[in-house]
C-alpha positions, -999 to 999 in steps of 0.1 A, spaced: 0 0 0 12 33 -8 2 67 8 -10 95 -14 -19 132 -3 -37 152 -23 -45 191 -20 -80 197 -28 -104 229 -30 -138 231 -24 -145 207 8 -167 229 29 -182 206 54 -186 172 72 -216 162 43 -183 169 15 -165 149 33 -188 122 36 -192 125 0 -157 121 -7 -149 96 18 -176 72 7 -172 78 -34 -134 70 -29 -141 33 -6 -162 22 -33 -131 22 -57 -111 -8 -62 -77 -8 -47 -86 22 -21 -86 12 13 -82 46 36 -95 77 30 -90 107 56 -97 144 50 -77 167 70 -97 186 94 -90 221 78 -108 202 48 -79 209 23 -56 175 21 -77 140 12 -54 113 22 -57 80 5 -38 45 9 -40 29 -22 -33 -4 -39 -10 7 -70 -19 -20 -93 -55 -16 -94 -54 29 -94 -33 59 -96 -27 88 -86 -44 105 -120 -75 86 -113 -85 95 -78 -82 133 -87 -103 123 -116 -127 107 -93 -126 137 -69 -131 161 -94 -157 145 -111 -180 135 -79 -220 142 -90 -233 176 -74 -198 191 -60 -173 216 -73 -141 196 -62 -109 208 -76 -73 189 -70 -49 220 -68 -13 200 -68 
């Protein structure tokens, strides 16, 4: 497993991060998500042979309903 921080903009609240956290553990070869509690880092331990780096901050960005942008 390998640990991957991403900077994201546009988590306002508990419900975003709900969102996130749940869209994320319902992708293969995810196993932790945590959201910093200033809202702007999502933290993910990932499987690298099932997903990348590319495609969670394509999942992020493209969650139904939310403005999510990764910024790094």
């Amino acid at each position: 497993m390998k640990e991957l921080a991403l900077q994201v903009d546009g988590i306002m609240c508990h419900k975003c991060v709900k969102k996130v956290t749940d869209v994320l553990l319902g992708k293969d070869g995810i196993e932790v998500v945590r959201v910093s509690e200033d809202f702007t880092t999502v933290t993910v331990e990932l499987d690298e042979e099932k997903i990348n780096a590319l495609q969670i901050g394509s999942i992020i960005e493209k969650i139904e309903d939310k403005s999510f942008k990764i910024i790094n």
